[in-house]
C-alpha positions in Angstrom: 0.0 0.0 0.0 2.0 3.1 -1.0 -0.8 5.8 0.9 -1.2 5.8 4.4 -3.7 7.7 3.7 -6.9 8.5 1.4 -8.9 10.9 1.3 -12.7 10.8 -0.4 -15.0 13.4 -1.9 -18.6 12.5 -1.2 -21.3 13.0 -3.9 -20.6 12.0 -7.1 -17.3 9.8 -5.9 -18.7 7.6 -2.8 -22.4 8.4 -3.3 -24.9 8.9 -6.4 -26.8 11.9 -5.1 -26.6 13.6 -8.6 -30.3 12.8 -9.2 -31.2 14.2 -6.1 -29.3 17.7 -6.5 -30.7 18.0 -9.5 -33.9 17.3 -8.5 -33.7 19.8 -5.9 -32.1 22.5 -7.7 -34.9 21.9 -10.6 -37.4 22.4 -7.9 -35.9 25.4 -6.5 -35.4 27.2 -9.9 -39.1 26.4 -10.6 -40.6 27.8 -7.5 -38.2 31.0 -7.9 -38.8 31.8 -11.5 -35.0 31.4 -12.4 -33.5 30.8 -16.4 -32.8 27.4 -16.0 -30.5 27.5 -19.3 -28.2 24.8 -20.0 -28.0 23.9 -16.2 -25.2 25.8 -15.7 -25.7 25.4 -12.1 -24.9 21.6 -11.7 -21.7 22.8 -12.8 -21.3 24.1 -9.0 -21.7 21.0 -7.3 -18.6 20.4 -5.2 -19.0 24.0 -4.1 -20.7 25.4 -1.4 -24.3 25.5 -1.4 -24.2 28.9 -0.4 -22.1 30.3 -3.6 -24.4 28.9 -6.1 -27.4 30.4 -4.4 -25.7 33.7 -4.4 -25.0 33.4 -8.2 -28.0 32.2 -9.5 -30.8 34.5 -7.0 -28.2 36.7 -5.5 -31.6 38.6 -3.8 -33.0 35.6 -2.4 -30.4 33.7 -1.2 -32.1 32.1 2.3 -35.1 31.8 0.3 -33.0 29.6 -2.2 -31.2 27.5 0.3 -34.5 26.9 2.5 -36.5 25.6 -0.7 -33.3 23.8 -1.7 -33.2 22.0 1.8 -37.2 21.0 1.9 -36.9 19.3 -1.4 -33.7 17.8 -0.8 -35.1 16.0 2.5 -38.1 15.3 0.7 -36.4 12.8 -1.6 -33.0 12.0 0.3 -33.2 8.6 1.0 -35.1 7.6 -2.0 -32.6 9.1 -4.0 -29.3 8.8 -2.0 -27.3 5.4 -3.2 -24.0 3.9 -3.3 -22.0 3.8 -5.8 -21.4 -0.1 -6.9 -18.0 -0.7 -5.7 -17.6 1.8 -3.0 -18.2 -0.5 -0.2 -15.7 -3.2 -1.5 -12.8 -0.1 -2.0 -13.2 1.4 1.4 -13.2 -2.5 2.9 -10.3 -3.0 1.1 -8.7 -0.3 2.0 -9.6 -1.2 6.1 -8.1 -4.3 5.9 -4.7 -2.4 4.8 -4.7 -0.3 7.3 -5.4 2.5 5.4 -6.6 5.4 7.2 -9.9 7.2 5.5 -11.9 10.4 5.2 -14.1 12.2 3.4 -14.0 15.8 2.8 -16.8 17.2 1.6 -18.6 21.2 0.9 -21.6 19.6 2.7 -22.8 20.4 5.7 -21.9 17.6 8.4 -25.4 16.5 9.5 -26.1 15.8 5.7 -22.9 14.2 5.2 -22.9 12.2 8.0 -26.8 11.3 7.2 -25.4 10.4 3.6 -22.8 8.2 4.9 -24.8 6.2 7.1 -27.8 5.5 4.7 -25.2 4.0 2.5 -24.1 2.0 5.0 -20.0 3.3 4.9 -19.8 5.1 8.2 -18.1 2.8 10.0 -15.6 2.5 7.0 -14.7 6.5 7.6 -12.5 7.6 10.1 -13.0 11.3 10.0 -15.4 13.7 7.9 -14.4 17.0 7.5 -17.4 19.2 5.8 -18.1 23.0 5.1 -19.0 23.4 9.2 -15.4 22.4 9.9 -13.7 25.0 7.4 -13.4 28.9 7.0 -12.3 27.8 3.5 -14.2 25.3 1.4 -12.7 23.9 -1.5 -11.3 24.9 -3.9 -9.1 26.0 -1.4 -6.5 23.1 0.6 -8.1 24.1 3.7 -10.4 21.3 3.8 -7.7 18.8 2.7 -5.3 19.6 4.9 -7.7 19.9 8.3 -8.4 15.8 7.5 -4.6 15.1 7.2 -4.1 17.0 10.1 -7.0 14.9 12.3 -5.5 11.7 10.6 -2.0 12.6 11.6 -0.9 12.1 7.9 1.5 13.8 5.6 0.4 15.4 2.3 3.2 13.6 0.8 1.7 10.1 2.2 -2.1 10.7 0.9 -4.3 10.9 -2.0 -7.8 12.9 -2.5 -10.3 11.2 -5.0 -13.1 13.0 -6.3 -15.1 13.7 -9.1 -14.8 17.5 -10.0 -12.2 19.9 -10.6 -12.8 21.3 -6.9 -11.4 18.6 -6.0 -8.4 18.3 -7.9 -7.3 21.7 -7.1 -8.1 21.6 -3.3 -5.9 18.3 -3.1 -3.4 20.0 -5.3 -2.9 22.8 -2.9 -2.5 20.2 -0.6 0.1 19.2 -1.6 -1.5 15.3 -1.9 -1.6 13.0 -5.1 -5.1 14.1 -6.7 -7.2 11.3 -8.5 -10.6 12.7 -10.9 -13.4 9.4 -11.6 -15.4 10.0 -13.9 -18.5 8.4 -13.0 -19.6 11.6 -11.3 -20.1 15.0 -13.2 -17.0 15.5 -14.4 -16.2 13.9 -17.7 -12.3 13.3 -18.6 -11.7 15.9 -20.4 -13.1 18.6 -17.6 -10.7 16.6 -15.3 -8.3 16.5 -17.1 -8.1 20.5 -17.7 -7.5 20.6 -13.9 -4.8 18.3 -14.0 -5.0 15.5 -11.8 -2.2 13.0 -10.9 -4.6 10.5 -12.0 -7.6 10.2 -14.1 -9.9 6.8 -13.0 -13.0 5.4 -14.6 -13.8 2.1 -12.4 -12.4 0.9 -9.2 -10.6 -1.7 -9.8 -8.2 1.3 -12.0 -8.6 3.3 -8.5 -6.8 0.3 -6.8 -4.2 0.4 -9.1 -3.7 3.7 -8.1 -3.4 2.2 -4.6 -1.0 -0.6 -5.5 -3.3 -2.8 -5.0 -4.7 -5.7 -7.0 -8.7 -5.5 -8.7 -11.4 -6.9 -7.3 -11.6 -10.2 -8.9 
């Protein structure tokens, strides 16, 4: 194992809660009149929810987040699911004695209601979310508070995730920095931010690990 340590986005890298935030964000643009377009705002996920309320209804921006909140609640555990593979990874990764987190622009109630729906809680050591931070990602601050509860050196650790918040929070960091793209992202958008490494299934992410596949 060549990482004592690995860090883990949340929604689009451990979890599938892209049907749900869009759902939600379709809702709230609906019930606040807002241009839609070409769904420029899912391109904010990974941020904040704050900042994309304050670019998108920059007058209404507790109106925004309250709607946002009912209708994500109101379909969260329907919509709320593990990503196949996931489970096996972070087990994997256990029996190595990896050390894990997940860092995350969430709040930590949702996180921490995300991570136990899926079932992985007991498979993360620490969660460090947006309540945690004076400065969410894209900025190392978040990055560098979980190595610093782990006890881990940048130098030691990775940070997965899906978007190009990611890769240039764990950048900053001074970690290695691995986009997947089963999330938002595609390659190419990953690719611009220019990750260490660029996955598309797990068993590619164990590689990464020095590990062997799955089967």
């Amino acid at each position: 194992m060549r990482y004592q340590a690995v860090l883990f986005d949340l929604d689009g890298t451990l979890i599938d809660t892209i049907p749900l935030i869009r759902f939600s964000f379709e809702q709230v643009f609906a019930k606040l009149s807002l241009p839609w377009g070409n769904g420029e705002v899912l391109k904010t996920i990974g941020l904040p929810l704050r900042e994309a309320a304050e670019r998108f209804a920059p007058t209404r921006v507790e109106e925004f987040l309250s709607l946002y909140s009912m209708h994500q609640q109101s379909r969260h555990q329907e919509l709320t699911k593990l990503f196949p593979g996931a489970w096996e990874t972070l087990t994997r990764l256990r029996d190595r004695g990896c050390l894990t987190a997940v860092v995350t622009s969430k709040r930590r109630s949702t996180a921490l209601t995300g991570l136990a729906l899926t079932g992985i809680d007991g498979l993360i050591q620490v969660t460090v979310s947006i309540d945690d931070v004076t400065r969410p990602k894209p900025d190392a601050e978040p990055v560098l508070r979980a190595l610093e509860v782990l006890g881990v050196k940048p130098e030691d650790s990775v940070y997965v995730g899906d978007s190009w918040y990611d890769i240039i929070s764990g950048r900053e960091a001074g970690v290695t920095t691995v986009g997947v793209t089963w999330g938002m992202a595609s390659r190419e958008e990953l690719d611009e931010a220019g990750p260490d490494f660029i996955v598309s299934t797990w068993d590619e992410l164990l590689a990464v690990f020095s590990l062997p596949p799955r089967y």
